[in-house]
C-alpha positions as CSV (number, residue, x, y, z in Angstrom):
1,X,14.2,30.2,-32.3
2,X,16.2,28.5,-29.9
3,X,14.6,30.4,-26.9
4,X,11.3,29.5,-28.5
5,X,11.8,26.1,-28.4
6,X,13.3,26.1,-25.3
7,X,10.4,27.8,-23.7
8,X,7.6,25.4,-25.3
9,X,9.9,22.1,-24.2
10,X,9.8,23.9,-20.3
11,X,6.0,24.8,-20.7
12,X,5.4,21.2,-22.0
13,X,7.4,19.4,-19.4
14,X,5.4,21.3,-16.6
15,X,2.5,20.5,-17.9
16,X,3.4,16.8,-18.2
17,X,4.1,17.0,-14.5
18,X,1.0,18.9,-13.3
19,X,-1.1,16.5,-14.9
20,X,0.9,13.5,-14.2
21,X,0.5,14.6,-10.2
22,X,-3.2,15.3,-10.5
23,X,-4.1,11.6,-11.5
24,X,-1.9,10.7,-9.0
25,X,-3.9,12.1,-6.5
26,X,-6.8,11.2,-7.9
27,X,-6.4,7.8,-8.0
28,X,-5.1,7.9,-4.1
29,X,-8.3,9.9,-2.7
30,X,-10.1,7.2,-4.8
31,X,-8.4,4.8,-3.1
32,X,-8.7,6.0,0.1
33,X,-12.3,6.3,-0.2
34,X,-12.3,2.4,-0.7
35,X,-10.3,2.1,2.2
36,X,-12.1,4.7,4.6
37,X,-15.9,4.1,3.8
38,X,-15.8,0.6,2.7
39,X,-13.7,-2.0,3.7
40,X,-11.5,-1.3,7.0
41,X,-15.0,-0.2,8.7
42,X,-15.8,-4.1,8.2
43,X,-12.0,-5.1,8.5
44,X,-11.7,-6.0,4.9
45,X,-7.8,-6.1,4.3
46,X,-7.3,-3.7,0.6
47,X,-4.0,-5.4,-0.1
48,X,-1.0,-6.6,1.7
49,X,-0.2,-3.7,3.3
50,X,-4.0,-3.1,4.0
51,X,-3.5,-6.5,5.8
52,X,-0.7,-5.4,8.1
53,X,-2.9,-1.8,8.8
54,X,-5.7,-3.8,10.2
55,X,-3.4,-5.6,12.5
56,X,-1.4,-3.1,14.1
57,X,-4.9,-1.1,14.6
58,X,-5.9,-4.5,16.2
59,X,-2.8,-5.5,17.9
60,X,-2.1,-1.8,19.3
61,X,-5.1,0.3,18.5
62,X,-2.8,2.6,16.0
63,X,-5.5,4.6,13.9
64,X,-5.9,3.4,10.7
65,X,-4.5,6.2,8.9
66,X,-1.2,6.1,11.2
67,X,-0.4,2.3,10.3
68,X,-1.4,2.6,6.5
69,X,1.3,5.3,5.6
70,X,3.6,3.6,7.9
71,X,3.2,0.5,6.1
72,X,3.4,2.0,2.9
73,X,6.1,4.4,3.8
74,X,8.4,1.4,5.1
75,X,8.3,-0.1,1.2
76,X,9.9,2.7,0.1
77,X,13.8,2.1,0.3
78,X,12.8,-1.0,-2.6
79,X,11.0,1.8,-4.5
80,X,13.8,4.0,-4.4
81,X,16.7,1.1,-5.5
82,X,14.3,-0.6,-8.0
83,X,12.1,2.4,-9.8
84,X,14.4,5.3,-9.0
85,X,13.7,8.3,-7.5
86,X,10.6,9.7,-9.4
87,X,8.5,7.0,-8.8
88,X,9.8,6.7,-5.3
89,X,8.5,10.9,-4.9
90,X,4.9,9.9,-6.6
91,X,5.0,6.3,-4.5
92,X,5.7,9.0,-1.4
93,X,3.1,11.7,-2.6
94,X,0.3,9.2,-3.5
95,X,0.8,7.0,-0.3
96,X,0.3,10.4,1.6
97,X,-2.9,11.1,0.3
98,X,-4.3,7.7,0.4
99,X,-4.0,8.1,4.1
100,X,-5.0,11.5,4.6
101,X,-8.2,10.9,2.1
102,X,-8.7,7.6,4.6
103,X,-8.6,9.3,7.6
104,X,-11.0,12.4,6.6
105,X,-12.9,9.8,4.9
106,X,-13.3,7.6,8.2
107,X,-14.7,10.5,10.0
108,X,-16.7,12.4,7.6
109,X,-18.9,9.5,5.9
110,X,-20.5,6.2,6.3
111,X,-21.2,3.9,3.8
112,X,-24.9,4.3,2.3
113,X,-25.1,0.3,2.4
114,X,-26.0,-1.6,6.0
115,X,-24.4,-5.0,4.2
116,X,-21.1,-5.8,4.1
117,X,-21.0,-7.7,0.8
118,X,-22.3,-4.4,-1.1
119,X,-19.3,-2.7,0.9
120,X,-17.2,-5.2,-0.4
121,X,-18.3,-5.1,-3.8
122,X,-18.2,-1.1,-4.0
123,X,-15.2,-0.7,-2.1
124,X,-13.5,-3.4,-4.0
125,X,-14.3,-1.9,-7.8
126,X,-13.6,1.9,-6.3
127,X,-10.0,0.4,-4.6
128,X,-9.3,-1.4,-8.2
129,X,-10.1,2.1,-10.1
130,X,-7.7,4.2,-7.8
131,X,-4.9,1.4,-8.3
132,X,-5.0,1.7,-11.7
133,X,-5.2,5.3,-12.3
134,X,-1.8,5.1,-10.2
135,X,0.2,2.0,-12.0
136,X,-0.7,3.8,-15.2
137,X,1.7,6.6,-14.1
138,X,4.3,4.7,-13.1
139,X,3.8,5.1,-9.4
140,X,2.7,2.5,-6.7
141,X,-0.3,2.4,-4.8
142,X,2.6,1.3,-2.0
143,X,2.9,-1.6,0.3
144,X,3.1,-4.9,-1.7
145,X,2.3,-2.8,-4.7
146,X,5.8,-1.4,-5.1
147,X,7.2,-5.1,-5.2
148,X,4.3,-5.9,-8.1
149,X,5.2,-2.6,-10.1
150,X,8.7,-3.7,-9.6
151,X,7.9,-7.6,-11.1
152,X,5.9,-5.7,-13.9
153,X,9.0,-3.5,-14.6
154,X,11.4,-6.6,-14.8
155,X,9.9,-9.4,-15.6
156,X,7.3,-8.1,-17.6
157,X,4.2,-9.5,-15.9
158,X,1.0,-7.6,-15.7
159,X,1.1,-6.0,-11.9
160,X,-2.5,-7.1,-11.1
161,X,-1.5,-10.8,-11.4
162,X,1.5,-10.8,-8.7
163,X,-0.6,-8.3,-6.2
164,X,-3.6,-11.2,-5.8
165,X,-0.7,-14.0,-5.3
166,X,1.3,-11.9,-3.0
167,X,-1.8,-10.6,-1.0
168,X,-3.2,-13.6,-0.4
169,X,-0.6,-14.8,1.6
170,X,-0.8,-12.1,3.7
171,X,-4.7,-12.3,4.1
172,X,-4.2,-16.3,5.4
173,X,-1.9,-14.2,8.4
174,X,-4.6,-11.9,8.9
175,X,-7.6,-14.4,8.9
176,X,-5.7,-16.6,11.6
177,X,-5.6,-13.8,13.9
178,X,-8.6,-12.0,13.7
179,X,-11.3,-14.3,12.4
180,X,-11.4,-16.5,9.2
181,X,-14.1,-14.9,7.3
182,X,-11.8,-12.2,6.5
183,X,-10.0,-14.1,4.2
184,X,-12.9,-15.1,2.2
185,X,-13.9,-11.2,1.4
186,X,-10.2,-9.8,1.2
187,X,-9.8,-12.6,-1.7
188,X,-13.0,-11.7,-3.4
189,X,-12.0,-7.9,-2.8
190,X,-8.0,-8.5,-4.1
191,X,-10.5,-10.7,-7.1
192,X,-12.1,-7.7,-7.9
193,X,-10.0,-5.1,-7.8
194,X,-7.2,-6.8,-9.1
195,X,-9.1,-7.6,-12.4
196,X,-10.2,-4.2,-12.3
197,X,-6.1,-3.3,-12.2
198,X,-5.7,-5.5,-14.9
199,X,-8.6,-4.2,-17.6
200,X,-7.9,-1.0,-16.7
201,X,-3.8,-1.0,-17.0
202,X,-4.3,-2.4,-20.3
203,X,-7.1,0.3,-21.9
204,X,-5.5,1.9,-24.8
205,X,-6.5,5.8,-25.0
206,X,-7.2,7.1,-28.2
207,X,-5.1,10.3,-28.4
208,X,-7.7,12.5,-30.0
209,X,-10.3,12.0,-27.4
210,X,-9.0,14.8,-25.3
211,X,-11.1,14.7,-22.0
212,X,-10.3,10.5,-21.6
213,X,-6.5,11.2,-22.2
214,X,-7.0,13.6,-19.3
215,X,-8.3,11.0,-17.1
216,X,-6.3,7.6,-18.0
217,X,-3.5,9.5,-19.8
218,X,-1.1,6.5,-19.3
219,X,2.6,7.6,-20.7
């Protein structure tokens, strides 16, 4: 009985992990199809660290890609003293994707829309849906977003609110240096996706409806 028992707790942790991985990458390719299709190809900062990307590919002509997971990667060490290690590894494994998913992405397929403010509007609800999917497991989307899951952990405040307000500050650096327009759309895209976080984070699952627990399946 005991090896029974012991058997179903392995075979039920593993399956905890393999599904708690696969919405982690979903939520990452999602994102990086935001990222990729959307708003860098119109210079539309996704976050903080989306802000910093679009510099250093403006400052130093580093693909897009490159400077993302650099950016993201570089957050890590406050991942790793506030979260621990597991979220640090998903933090690691999701920022990995996000930037490969951007950089096949970039290459692979244009937006169907010739206007920038439906690519700000889809990119924006598609960025806030791969967020989501990845704060509901514990793991940060990366940059800025490991100091919001980290506020959210401590001080209890919901992790869309401090990503706008942290953001923002970063879009006013970005705006002054490339042009000023871009702050209006990276607020109206951090607006968007970060209510988007916040509805979504919040969605209570029904347990019996199998198919949406396999989807949000927040633990």
């Amino acid at each position: 009985m005991k090896k029974r028992a012991r058997r179903q707790h392995i075979e039920k942790n593993s399956s905890s992990f393999f599904r708690k991985y696969i919405l982690v990458a979903t939520g990452a390719v999602i994102q990086g199809f935001a990222m990729g299709v959307f708003l860098f190809p119109n210079y539309i900062p996704s976050g903080g660290a989306g802000g910093f990307t679009v510099l250093l590919n403006y400052w130093f002509g580093i693909p897009l890609s490159l400077a993302l997971w650099i950016m993201n990667a570089s957050m890590l060490l406050f991942a790793l003293h506030f979260l621990g290690g597991k979220s640090t590894i998903g933090t690691l494994f999701g920022i990995t994707i996000t930037s490969v998913s951007v950089s096949l992405f970039e290459v692979s397929m244009d937006s169907p829309f010739s206007s920038v403010s439906l690519d700000l509007l889809f990119g924006s609800i598609f960025l806030g849906t791969g967020i989501a999917i990845l704060l509901r497991q514990g793991v940060s989307n990366g940059g800025v977003g490991v100091i919001a899951l980290i506020i959210a952990k401590y001080k209890k405040i919901n992790p869309g609110k401090s990503l706008f307000w942290i953001n923002g500050a970063i879009f006013v650096l970005t705006g002054y240096v490339i042009v000023w327009e871009i702050i209006i759309q990276a607020l109206v895209c951090q607006w968007v996706s970060t209510t988007i976080v916040r509805w979504l984070y919040n969605v209570r699952v029904p347990r019996k409806k199998v198919i949406i627990d396999l989807i949000w399946g927040r633990d």
